[in-house]
C-alpha positions in Angstrom: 7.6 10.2 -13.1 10.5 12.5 -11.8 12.0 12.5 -15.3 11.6 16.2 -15.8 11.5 18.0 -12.3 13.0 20.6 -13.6 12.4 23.2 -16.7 12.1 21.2 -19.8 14.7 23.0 -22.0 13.5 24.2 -24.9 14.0 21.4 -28.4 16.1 23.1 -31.4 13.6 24.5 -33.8 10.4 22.5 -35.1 9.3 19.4 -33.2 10.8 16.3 -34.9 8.2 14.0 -37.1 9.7 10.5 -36.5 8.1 7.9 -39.0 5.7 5.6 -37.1 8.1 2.8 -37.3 10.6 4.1 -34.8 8.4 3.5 -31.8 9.1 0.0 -32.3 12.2 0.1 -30.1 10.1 1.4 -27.1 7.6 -1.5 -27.8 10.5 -3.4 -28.0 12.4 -2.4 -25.2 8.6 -2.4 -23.1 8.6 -6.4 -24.3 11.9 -7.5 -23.0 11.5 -5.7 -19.8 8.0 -7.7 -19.4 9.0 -10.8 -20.8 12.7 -10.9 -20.4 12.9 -12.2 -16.3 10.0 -14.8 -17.3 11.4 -16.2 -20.5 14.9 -16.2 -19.3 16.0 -14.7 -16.0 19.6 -15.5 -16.0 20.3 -14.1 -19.2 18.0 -11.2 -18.6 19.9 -10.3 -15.2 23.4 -10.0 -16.9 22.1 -8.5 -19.9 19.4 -6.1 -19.3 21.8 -3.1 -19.9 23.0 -4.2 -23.4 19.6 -4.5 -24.2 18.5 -0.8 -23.2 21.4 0.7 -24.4 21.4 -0.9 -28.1 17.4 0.2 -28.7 18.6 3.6 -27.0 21.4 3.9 -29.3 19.2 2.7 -32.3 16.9 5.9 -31.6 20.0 8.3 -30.8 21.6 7.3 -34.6 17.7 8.1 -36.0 17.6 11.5 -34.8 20.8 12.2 -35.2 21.6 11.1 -38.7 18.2 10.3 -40.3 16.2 13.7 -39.1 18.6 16.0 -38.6 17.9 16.7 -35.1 20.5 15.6 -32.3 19.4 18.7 -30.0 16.1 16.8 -29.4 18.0 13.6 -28.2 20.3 16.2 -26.4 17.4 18.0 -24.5 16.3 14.1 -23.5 19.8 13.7 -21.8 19.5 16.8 -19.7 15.8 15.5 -19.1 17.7 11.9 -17.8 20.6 13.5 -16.0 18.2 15.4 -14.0 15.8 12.4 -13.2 18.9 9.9 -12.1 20.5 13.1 -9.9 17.0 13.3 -7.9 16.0 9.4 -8.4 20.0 8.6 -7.1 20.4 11.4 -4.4 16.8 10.0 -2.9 17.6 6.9 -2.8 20.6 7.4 -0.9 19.7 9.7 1.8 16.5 7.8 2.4 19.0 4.5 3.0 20.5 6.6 5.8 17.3 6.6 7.7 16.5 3.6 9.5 12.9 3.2 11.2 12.6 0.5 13.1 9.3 -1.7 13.9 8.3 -4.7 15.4 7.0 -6.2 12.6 3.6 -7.1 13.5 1.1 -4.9 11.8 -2.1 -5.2 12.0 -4.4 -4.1 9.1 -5.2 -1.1 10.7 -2.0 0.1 11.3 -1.2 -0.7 7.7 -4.0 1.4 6.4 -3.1 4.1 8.6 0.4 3.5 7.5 -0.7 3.4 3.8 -2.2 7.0 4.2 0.6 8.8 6.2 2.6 7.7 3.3 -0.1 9.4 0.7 -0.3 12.7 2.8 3.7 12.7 2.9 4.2 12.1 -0.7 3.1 15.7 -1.1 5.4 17.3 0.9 8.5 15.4 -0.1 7.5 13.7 -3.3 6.7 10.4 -4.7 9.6 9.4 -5.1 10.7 10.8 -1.6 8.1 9.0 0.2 8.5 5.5 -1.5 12.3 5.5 -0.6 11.9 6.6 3.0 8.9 4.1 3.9 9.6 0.9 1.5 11.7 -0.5 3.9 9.5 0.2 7.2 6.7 -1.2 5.2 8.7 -4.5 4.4 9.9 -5.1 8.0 6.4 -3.9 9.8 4.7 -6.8 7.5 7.4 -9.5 7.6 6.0 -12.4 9.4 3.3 -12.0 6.7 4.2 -10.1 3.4 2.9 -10.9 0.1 2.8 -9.4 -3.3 -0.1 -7.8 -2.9 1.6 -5.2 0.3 4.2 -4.2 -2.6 1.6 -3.6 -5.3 -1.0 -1.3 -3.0 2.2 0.3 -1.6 3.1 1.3 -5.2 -0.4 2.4 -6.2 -0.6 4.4 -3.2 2.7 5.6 -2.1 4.2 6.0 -5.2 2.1 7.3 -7.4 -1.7 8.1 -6.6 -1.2 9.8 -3.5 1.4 12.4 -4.6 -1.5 14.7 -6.6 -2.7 17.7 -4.0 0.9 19.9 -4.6 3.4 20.9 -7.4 6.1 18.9 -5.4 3.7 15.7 -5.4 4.6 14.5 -8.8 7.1 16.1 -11.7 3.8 16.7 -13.8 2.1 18.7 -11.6 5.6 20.7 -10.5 6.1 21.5 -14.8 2.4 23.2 -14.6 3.1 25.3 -11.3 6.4 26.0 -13.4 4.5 26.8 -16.9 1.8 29.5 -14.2 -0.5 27.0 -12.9 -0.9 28.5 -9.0 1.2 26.5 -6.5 -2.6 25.8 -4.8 -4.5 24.9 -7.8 -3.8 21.1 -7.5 -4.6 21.5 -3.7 -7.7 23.4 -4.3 -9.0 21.1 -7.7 -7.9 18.1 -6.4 -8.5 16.8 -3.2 -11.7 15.4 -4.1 -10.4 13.3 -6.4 -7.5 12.5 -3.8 -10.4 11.6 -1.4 -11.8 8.8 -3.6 -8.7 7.3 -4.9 -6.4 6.9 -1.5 -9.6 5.9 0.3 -11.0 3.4 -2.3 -7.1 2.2 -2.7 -7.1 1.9 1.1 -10.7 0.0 1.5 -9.5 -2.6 -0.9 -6.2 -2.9 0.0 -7.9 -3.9 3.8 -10.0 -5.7 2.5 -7.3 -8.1 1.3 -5.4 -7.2 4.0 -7.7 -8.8 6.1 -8.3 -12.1 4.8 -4.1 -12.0 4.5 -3.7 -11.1 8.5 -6.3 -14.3 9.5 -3.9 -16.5 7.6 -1.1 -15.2 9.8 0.8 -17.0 12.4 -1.4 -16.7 15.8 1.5 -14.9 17.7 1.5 -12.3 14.7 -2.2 -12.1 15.2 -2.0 -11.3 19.3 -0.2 -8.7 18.1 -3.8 -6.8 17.8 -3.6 -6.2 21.8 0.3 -5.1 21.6 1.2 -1.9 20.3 3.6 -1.4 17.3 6.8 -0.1 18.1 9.0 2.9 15.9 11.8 4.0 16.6 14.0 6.2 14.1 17.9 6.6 13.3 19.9 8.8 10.8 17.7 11.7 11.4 20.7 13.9 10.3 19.8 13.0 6.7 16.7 15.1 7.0 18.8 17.7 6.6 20.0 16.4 3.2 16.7 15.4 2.3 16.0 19.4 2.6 18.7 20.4 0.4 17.3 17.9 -2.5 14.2 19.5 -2.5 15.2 22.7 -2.3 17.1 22.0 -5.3 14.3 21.0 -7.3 13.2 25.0 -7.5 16.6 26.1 -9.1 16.6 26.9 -12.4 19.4 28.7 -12.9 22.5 28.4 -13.6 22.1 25.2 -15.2 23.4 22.4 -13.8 23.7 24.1 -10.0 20.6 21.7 -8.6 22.0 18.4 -9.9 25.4 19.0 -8.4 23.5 20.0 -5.0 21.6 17.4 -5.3 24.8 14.5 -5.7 26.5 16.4 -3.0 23.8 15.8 -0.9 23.9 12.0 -1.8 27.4 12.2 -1.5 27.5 14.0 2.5 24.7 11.7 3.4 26.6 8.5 2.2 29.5 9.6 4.3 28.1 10.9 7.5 25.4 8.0 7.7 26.9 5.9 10.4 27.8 2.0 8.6 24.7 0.6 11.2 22.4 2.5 9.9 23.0 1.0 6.2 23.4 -2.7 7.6 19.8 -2.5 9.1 18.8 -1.3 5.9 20.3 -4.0 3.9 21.4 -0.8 1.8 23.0 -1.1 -1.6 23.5 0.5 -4.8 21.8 -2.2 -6.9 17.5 -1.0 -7.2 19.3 2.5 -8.2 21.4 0.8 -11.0 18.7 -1.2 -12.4 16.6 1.7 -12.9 19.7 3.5 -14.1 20.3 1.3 -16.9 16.8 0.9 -17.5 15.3 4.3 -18.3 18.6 5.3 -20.2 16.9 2.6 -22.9 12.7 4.4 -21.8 13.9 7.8 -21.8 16.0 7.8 -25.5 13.4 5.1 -27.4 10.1 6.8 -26.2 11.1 10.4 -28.2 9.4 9.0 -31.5 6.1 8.1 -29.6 5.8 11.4 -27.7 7.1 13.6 -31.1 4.4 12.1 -32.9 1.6 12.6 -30.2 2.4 15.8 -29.7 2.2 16.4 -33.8 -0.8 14.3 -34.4 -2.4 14.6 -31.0 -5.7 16.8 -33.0 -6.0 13.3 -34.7 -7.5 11.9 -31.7 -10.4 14.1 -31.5 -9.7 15.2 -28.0 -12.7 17.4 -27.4 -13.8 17.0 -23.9 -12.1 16.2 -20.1 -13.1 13.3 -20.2 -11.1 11.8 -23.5 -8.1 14.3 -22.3 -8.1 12.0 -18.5 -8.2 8.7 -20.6 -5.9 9.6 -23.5 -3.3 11.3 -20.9 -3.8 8.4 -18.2 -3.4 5.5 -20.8 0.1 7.1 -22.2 1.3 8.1 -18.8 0.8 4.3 -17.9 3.9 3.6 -20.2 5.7 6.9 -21.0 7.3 9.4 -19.3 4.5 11.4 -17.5 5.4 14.5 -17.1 6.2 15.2 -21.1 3.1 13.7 -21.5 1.3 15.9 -19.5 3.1 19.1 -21.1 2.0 17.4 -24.4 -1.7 17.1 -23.6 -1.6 20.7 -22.3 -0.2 22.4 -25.1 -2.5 20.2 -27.9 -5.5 21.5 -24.3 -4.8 24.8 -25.3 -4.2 24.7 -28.8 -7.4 24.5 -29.1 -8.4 27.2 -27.4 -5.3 29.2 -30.3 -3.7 29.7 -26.5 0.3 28.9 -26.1 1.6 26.6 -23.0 5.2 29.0 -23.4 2.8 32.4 -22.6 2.0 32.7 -19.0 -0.9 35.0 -19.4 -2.1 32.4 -22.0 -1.5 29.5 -18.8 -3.6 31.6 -16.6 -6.2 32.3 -18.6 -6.6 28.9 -19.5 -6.8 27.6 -15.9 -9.6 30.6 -15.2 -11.6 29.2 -18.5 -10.7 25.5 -18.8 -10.2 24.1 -15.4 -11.7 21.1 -16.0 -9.5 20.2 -18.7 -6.4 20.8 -16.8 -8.0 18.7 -13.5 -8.5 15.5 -16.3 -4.6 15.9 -17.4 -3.5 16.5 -14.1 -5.3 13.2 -12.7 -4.2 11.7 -15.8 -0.5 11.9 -15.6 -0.3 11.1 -11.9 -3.1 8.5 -11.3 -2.4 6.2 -14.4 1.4 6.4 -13.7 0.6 3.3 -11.2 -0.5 0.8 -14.0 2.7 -0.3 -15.0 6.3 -0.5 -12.8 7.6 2.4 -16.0 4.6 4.4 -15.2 6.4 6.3 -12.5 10.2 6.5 -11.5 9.6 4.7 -8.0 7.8 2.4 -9.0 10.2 0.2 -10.3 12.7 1.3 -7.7 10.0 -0.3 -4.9 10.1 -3.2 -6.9 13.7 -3.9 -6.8 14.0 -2.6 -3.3 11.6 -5.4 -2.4 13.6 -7.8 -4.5 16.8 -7.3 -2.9 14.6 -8.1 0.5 13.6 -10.8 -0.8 10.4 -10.1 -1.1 7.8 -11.4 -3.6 7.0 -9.2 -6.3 4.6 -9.9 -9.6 6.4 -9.9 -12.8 5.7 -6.5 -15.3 2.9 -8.9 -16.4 1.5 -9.9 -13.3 1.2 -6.3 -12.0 -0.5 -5.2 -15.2 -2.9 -8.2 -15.5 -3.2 -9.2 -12.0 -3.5 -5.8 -10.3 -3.2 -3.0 -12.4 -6.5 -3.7 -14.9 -8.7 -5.4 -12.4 -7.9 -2.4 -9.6 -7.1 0.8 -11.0 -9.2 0.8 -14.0 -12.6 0.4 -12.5 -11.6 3.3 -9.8 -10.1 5.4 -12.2 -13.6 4.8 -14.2 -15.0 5.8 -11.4 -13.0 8.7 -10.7 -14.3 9.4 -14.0 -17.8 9.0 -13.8 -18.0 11.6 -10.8 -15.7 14.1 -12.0 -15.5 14.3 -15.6 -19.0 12.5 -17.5 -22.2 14.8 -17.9 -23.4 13.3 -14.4 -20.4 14.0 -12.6 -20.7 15.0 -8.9 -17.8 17.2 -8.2 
């Protein structure tokens, strides 16, 4: 997820050991987001923020009053501050650029579409690339849009596609920051790019398929026609530049958030009202997730304190558990701590220190495969849940407001999620990572 983009700031003294008890609020707060639209949607709707404030609060009050340690709940803040400034300032310069289609893909095009959008997500981000193509991606499909375009689109788009550069996904960005060479991820991981867009794709046409027969037989001539694009608000590229170039700041503190909302803020402005009509454009999908991750980002301290304590516990010991272990925590936490986490405990081991760079570069000479598993970890599995990844639940409510249909938190897992992505990821695993690998 974005949720650390920039240089986690250092916690006040000794990690914090939370008692195992106090990741029940995340589990909680996990619950009601997954059950709380199917077991009462009104309610849910009006209430959602009362619910992820009070099991934030709850964890606040812990570490505050209980251990002694408000600088780690403090360091979480500037962590959240910085994810909302880039989640935010994307969202709204992205809603000031308006690509218009015809609306009659084929599943061709969509494919095609599908990996333009994974090759992108590298140069502008994951987040980046979801908020600029979601809405193409609705209208091009429709006459004929199902769940099924917004699930692959999040897999894709938003998450698996966004591993070949630092400014891919925040995980990979806190390595290049920590001495991992800016060409590592390009140079390790393509491979592993290779079979996950292009299995992701082969499914998603074969669905895609069976989906376009069902169509409408004037949406179906559309295979001798020729999709039509056409693109307004290009100024906001500009803006879009300044976001991203604010991502590499690190000092003084603060300067790349308030370029960032400044950005937002000139974009909102100078985007001509059209442009945000034909988008259907509103500040809703951004609040949601607002609210939201204030609740993800405060209750899921305990659980990553007392991995990164107890993570020797787990008898990681090859690449191989370090991909699963990683993956299946970056599925429901934040990924990019979780990826910093799995480092340090990586090279631990090895008596090396993730705050020494020589120590960083001498890992990634000695230990590559390691750092390939965590790396493939933290951004792959980020697309098993809509919490895995910060777009991912934006896409979602995007899609919402367009009325689209989208699976519950359930439905996605159980539906999609498990049946999908684990047996690639498996296999991802099997060629890269077991004593037969390939790669």
């Amino acid at each position: 997820m974005f949720a650390a983009v920039f240089p986690l700031l250092a916690a006040a003294g000794a990690t914090p050991n939370p008692h195992p008890g106090m990741m029940l609020p995340f589990a909680l707060l996990l619950a009601a987001i997954a059950l709380g639209p199917f077991l009462n949607k009104h309610w849910w709707e009006h209430h959602y923020h009362h619910v992820a404030i009070g099991l934030g609060l709850l964890t606040t009050l812990y570490y505050a009053l209980v251990l002694g340690a408000p600088g780690r709940m403090l360091h979480v803040a500037h962590e959240y501050v910085s994810f909302i400034a880039l989640i935010g300032s994307l969202f709204v310069v992205s809603g000031g650029i308006h690509i218009r289609v015809k609306g009659e893909a084929t599943p061709f095009v969509n494919c095609l579409f599908l990996l333009v959008g994974a090759v992108l997500a590298n140069f502008i981000g994951t987040t980046g690339a979801s908020m600029l193509l979601i809405r193409p991606w609705i209208r091009m499909n429709k006459y004929r849009i199902t769940a099924f375009h917004i699930v692959f689109f999040i897999f894709i788009v938003s998450n698996v596609g966004g591993c070949l550069t630092p400014i891919g996904d925040p995980p990979l960005f806190l390595g290049y920051l920590r001495g991992v060479p800016f060409g590592w991820t390009l140079e390790h991981c393509w491979p592993a790019w290779c079979v996950a867009v292009g299995g992701l794709i082969g499914i998603f046409y074969a669905f895609d398929a069976r989906n376009f027969l069902r169509a409408p037989k004037p949406v179906r001539d559309a295979e001798t026609a020729h999709e039509t694009w056409k693109v307004e608000g290009l100024r906001n590229l500009g803006f879009l530049g300044l976001i991203l170039g604010a991502v590499f700041l690190r000092n003084p503190p603060g300067l790349s958030e308030a370029l960032m909302v400044a950005a937002a803020v000139g974009s909102y402005f100078t985007t001509p009202k059209p442009v945000h009509e034909a988008n259907d454009f509103t500040f809703a999908p951004v609040k949601e997730v607002a609210w939201l991750f204030v609740g993800i980002f405060a209750t899921m301290v305990p659980a990553l304190d007392y991995l990164e304590l107890h993570a020797g516990a787990l008898g990681l010991n090859s690449a191989m558990k370090f991909y699963w272990c990683t993956g299946a925590l970056s599925g429901v936490l934040d990924n990019a701590p979780t990826y910093l986490t799995f480092l340090a405990a990586a090279m631990g081991r090895q008596e090396l220190s993730l705050s020494q760079p020589a120590d960083v570069s001498m890992f990634v000479m000695q230990h590559g495969q390691e750092l390939l598993a965590i790396s493939l970890g933290s951004v792959f599995f980020g697309a098993m849940t809509y919490i895995g990844n910060g777009p991912n639940f934006m896409v979602k409510s995007i899609a919402d407001a367009a009325k689209v249909k989208t699976p519950s938190f359930g439905e996605y897992f159980f539906r999609f999620a498990l049946p999908i992505l684990v047996p690639l990821f498996a296999l991802v695993a099997l060629l890269f990572f077991s004593p037969w690998r390939v790669f």
